[in-house]
N, C-alpha and C positions, 0 to 999 in steps of 0.2 A: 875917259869917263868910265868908270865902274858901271857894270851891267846889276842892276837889281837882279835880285834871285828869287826864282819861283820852283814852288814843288808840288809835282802834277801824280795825282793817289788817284791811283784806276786798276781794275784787275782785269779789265780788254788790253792788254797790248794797243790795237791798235789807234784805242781814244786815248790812252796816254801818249804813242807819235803824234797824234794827230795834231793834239794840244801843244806837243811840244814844238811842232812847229810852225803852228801860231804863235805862239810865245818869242821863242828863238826869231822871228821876224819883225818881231817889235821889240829886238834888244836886249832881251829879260836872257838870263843864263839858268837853264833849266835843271832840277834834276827827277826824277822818276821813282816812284813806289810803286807796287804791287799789291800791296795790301796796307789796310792803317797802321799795322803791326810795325812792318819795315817802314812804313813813313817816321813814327816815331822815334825807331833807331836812328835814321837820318838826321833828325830835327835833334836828339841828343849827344850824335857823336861828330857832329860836324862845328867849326867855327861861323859859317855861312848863317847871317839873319835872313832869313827869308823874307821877303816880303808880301808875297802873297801865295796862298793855295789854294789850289783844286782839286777837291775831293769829289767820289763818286760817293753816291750817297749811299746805296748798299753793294754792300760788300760782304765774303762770309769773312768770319771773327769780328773783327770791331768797326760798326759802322762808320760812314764819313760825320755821321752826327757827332757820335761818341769821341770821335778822334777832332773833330773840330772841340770839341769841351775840353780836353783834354790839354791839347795846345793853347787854347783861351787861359787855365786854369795854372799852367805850370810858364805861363811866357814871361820873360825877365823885361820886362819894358812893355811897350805896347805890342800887342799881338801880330800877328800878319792877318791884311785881308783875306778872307774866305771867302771863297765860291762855291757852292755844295751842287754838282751837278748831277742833275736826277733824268732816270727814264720812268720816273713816277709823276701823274697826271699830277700835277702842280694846282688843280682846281678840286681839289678834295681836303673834306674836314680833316680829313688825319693832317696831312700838308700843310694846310692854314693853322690848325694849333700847333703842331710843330714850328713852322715859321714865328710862328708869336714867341714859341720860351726860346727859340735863339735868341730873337731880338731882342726877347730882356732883358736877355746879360751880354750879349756885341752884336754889332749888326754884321749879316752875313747875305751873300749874296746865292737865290735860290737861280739856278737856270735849268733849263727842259733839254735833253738831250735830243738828237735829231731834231732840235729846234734852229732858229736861224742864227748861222754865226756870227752875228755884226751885233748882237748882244754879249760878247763873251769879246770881240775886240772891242767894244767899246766899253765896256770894265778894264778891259787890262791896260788898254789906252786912259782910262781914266787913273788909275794905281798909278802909273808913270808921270802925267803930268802932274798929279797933286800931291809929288812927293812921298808918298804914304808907303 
């Protein structure tokens, strides 16, 4: 069985391991960016469809927003699920209208950092069983 590929964009080091080895234990074959910048290199010079990413949400140079539109905007087929992982309070107007214009144009998964992890396995375990 071929391992679905995920790409995990974080500029901590060590919430990119951390993730990757959540991921890596549910199968997924993982690879790592550093900034949105190098995710996007990856996402264009590689043969690998991803299937799904996890973005940090800020970053310096180009947001996980921006890099989620981006990859939305330029993906040959259907896009990869996103995860936008944030250590920004999730319960603020900026955050609620932001969550609203992703979702008008794809839906995107918001999660809380230092939140619990058994929402973030249960997205990736969701990605895996429904094919996506």
């Amino acid at each position: 069985m071929i391992s679905p590929h995920a790409l995990v964009v974080d500029d901590d080091s060590s919430i990119r391991g951390t993730l990757r080895m959540m991921l890596e234990e549910l199968g997924y074959a993982v690879a790592e960016a550093a900034s949105a910048e190098q995710a996007l290199q990856r996402i264009a010079s590689t043969q690998v469809a991803f299937r799904l990413i996890v973005t940090d949400f800020e970053m310096s140079g180009i947001s996980g927003v921006a890099l989620i539109r981006k990859v939305i905007s330029v993906a040959d087929g259907p896009p990869p699920v996103m995860v936008l992982f944030t250590g920004v309070d999730l319960e603020t107007d900026e955050i609620r209208a932001l969550y609203l214009e992703v979702l008008d144009c794809y839906p995107v998964y918001f999660v809380a950092k230092g939140g619990n992890s058994n929402e973030l396995i249960y997205i990736f375990e969701r990605v895996l069983s429904a094919g996506l």
